[in-house]
N, C-alpha and C positions, 0 to 999 in steps of 0.2 A: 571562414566557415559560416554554413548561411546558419539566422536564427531557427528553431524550431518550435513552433508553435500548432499546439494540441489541446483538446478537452484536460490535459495535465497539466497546462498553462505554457507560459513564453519563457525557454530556455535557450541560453547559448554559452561561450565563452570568453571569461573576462575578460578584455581587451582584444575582442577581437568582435564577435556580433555581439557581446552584452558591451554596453557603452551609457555614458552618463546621459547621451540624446536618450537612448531607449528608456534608461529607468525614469529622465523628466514625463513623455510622454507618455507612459504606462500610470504613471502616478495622475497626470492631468486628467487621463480618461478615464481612472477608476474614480476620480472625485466628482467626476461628471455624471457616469454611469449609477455612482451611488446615489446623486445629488445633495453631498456632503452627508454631517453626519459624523458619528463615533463609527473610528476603524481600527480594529485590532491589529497591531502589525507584529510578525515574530518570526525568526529566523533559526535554520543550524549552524555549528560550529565552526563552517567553512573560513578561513580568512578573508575571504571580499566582504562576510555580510555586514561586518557593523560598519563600511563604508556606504556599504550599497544601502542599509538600512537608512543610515543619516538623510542620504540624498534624498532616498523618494518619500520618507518622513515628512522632510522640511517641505520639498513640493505638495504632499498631501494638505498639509500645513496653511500654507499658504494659499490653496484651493479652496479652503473654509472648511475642510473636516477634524476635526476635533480627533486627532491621532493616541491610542494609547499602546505604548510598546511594553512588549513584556518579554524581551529578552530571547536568550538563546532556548527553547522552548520545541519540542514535539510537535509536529504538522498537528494531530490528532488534539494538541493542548487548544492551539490557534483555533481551532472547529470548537470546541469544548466552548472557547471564551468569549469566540461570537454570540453563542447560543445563549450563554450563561448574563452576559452584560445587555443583551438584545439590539446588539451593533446593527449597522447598516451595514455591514461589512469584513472580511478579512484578507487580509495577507500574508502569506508563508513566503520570505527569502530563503530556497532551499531547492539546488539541484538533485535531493533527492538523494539515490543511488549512483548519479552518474560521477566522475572521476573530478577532483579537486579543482581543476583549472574553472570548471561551468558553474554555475548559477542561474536562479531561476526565480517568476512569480506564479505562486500556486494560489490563483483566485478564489473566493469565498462568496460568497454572497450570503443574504441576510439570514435564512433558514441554518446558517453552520457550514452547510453541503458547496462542494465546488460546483462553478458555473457548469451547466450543461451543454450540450453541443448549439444549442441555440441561443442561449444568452452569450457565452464564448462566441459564435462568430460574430454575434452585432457588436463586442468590447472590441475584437480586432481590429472591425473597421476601423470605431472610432479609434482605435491607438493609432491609426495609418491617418485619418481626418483630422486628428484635432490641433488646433489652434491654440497658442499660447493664452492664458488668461489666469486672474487672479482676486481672489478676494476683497473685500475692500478693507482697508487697513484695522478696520477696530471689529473685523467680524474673524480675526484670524487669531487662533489661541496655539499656547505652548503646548510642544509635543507632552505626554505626561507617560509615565513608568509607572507599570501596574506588577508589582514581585506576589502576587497572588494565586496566580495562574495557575501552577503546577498541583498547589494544594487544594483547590479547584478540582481540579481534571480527579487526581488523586481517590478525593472522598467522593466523586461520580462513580470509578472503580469499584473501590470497594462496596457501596452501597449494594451493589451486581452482584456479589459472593455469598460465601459462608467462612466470612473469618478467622472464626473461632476454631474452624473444621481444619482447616489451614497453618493457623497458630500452635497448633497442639499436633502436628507432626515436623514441627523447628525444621524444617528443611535447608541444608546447606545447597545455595544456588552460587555458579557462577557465572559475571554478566559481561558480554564482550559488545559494546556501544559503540564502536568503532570510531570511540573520541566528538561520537556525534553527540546529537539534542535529545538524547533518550538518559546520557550517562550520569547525572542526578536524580533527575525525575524519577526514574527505573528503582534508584539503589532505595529513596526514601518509599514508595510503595513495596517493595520487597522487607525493606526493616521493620514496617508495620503491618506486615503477615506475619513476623516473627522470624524471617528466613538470618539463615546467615550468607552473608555476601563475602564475595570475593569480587572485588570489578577487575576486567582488564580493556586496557583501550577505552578508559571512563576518564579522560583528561579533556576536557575541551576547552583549554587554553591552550592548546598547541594550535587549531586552526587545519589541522592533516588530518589526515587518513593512516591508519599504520597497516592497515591492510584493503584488500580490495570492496569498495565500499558496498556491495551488496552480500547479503549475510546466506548465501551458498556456499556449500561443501569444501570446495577449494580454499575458499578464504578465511575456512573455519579449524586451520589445523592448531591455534595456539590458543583457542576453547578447548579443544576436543584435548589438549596437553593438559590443561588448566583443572580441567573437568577429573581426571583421572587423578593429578598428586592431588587432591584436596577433597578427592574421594566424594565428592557431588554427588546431592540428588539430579541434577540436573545443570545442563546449560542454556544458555537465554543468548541468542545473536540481535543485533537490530542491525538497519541500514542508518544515513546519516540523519534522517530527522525521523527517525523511528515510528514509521507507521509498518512496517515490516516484520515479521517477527519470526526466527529459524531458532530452532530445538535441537540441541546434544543428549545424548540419554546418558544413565549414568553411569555406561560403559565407554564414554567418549567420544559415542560412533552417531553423526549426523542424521537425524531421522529424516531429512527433504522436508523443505516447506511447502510444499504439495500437501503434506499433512496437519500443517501449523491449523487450517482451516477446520479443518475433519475431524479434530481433538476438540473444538472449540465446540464446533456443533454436536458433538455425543454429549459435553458437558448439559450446554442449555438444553436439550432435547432432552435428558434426563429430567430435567424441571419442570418444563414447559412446551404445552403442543400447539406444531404449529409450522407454518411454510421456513424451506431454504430456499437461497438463491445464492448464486456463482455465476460466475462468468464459464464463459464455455469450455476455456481451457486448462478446468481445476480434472482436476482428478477425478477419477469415479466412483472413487473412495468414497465421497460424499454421499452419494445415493443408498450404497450399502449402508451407510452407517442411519440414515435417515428411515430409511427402511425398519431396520428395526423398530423404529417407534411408531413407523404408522405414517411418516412427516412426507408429504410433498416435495419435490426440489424440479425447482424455474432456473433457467439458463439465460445469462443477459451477457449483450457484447462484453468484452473486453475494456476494462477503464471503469475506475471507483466509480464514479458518478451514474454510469450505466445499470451497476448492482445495486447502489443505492435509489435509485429509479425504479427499480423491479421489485425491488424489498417493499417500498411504499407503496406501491402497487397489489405484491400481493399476501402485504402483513405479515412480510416475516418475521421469526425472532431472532434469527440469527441470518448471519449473509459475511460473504468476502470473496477472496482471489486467491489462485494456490499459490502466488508469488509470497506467500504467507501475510495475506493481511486478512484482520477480523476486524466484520463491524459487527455491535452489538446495539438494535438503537434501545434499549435501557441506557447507555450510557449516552452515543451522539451514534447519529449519520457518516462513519468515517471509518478508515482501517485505522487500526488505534493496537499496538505493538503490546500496551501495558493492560489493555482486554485479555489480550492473547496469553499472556505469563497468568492472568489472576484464572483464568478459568482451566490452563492446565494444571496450574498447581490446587486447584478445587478438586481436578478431576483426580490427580493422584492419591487427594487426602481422602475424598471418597472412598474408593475403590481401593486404599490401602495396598496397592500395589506401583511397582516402579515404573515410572513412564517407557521403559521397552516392554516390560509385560501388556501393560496397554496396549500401544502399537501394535505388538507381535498378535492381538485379537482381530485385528484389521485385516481385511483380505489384501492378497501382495500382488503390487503393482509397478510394472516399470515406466517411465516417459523419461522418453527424448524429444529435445526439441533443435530446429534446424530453420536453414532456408533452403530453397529451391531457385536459381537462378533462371529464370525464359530468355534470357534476349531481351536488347533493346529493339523496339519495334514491336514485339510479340505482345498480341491483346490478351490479357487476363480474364475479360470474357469468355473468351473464344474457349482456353484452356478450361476454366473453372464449369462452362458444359456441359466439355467434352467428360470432364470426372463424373461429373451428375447423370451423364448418358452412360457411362459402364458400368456406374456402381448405384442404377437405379434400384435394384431390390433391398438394398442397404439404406438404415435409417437416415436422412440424412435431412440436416437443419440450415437453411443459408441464413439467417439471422445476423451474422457476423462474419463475412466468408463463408466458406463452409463446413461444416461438421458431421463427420460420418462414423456412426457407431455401426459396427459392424456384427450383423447377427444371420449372415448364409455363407458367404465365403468361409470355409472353411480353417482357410491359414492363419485368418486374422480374428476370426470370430472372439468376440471378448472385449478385444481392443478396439480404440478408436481413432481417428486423425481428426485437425483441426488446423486448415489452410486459411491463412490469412492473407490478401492482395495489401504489399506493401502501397500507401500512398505518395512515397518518394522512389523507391525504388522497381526497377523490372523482378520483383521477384515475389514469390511469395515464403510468409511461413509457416513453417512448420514445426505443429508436437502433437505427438502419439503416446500413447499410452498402450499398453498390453500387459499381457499375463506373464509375459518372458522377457527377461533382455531378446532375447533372439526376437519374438514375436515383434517385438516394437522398432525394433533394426529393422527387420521386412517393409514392414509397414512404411517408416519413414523411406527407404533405400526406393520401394514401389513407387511412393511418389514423386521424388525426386526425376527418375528418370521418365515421367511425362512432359512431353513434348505438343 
């Protein structure tokens, strides 16, 4: 299986493209790229990491950067403790969402914020370029352990809220971590909201997954159980290194992380005025809700770094992706899972009402998401045109692919598409949103069958 290398960093599969050559040389090019230096390294709960940890540790190590490891730890902790220590650097060992066998390096650089598309291409090179090399013997220090981190990340959190607003509605939550890097971190900011917890899938000494590791509907039927005998305010999902963050109501019933983002921003936007930003393929949720206050919302490619880019650009206070991640930069530059819990649970204590009441004030929206298969051979060009040639009167944005909100056509009016030209594969994707299941099936079905 070949490696996969992205603005999300260089992932593949353990023994098979993730290999101790790749994690030396990745290690030697980020010691280069940094040019030494304090580098925060921290990983999820997968079982290869504290292998794969050691390894490009001891290479970091012996590079001449002053390594500080802080354990099995939240993508969003690692950003936190760059920012916080004022590292030359960090590193996340964490495939993320993807399934048990893969692993991955989620690069950092000095700001907190993952490498950009242009710092990411010149590190690749150099990881395909470099040469073996090493320190000199008395300029080379012991890795060191830093158990600080979380309560770090933590009292950033909180600082963001209203506590006490919080405290005083004792909320019974329960938390399903999927055994990932979220499953203490999560439970210790929740106890000092005052919540009562129930964790499930909060073990990460097991090193698995007990369910499918992206926190969607499907994979959320033994929350949405959990949620109901223990009679929950609410339920909390994460992915494995918990920058993801999906919602149960406390009816049981999965509200789509499409809205994880959209809760997030009514809260701060209640606060404070001032620009959103998302990536293109969030909901439209967003703007209605933004709307009410008056607030702007900017649309940026696809991929954290690209929102965070745009946020800084155009000052906003709030920004994320509907794949349910929130960034807040009061607290860091990053989707960050335990943003996500402190401002819903603000938002319920506020508003004294139950997070489906909430929701159910949101206008209703359905998406689907797909691929379109062209043929090999067939230019993605040629096709993405020919769309922009029939659906000229329709708003359309190529920014990131293309994106067409749809305000003449009749069938679709309301709803929108957002085709993306794969860069590995002949296809493209696809998700729509509409007013209707039905509507948003047309929609998708229409473009599928372009040719």
């Amino acid at each position: 299986m070949s490696l996969m290398k992205s603005i999300s960093g260089i992932r593949g599969v353990v023994g098979d493209s993730f290999t101790p050559d790749l994690i030396t040389r990745v290690a030697m090019a980020f010691a280069r790229h940094i040019g030494g230096g304090k580098v925060i390294v921290g990983r999820d709960s997968r079982i290869t990491g504290q292998q794969i940890a050691q390894c490009f540790e001891s290479v970091l190590s012996l590079c001449g950067c002053q390594v500080v490891d802080i354990g099995v730890v939240p993508t969003p902790t690692v950003q936190v403790m760059v920012e916080h220590t004022k590292a030359k650097g960090g590193v996340v060992i964490s495939a993320s969402h993807n399934p048990i066998q893969w692993n991955a390096f989620k690069l950092i650089n000095k700001t907190g914020s993952f490498f950009g598309p242009d710092e990411m291409n010149a590190f690749l090179k150099l990881v395909d370029a470099i040469t073996p090399f090493s320190a000199q013997w008395n300029h080379i220090k012991p890795v060191m352990c830093d158990s600080s981190a979380a309560n770090i990340h933590i009292v950033k959190v909180l600082a963001a809220i209203d506590i006490a607003a919080i405290k005083k509605k004792k909320f019974t939550v329960v938390l399903d971590s999927v055994n990932g890097a979220g499953s203490l971190i999560t439970q210790q900011l929740l106890k000092k909201l005052g919540c009562k917890v129930f964790p499930i899938y909060c073990d990460m000494s097991t090193g698995t997954f007990p369910r499918g590791a992206e926190p969607v509907a499907k994979n959320l039927k033994a929350l949405s159980q959990a949620v109901k005998k223990h009679k929950a305010d609410i339920g909390f999902a994460q992915d494995p290194d918990a920058d993801r963050l999906a919602i149960v109501n406390e009816k049981g019933n999965p509200i789509g992380e499409e809205l994880t983002v959209t809760l997030a921003a009514m809260r701060v936007l209640e606060n404070k005025k001032g620009p959103v930003v998302v990536n293109m393929s969030t909901t439209k949720a967003i703007e209605d809700v933004a709307a009410q206050f008056g607030a702007p919302v900017y649309r940026s490619k696809v991929g954290e770094i690209h929102v965070v880019e745009a946020m800084k650009q155009y000052k906003a206070v709030i920004g994320g992706e509907g794949n349910g991640g929130v960034i807040a930069p009061e607290v860091h530059y990053g989707r960050d899972s335990l943003v996500g819990i402190a401002y819903c649970l603000e938002l319920m204590a506020h508003h004294n009402k139950p997070i489906s009441q909430i929701v159910a004030s949101l206008p209703v929206y359905y998406m689907h998401k797909d691929t379109m298969n062209i043929g090999s051979g067939f230019d993605t060009v040629t096709i993405a045109q020919k769309i922009k040639e029939q659906y000229a009167g329709e708003v359309i944005n190529t920014l990131d692919g293309i994106r067409i909100d749809f305000v003449q056509n009749d069938a679709f009016k309301g709803g929108w598409v957002h085709l993306r030209p794969s860069n590995t594969e002949p296809i493209f994707r696809i998700i729509a949103e509409g007013k209707s299941q039905k509507q948003c099936q047309a929609i998708v079905d229409t473009f599928k069958k372009m040719k």
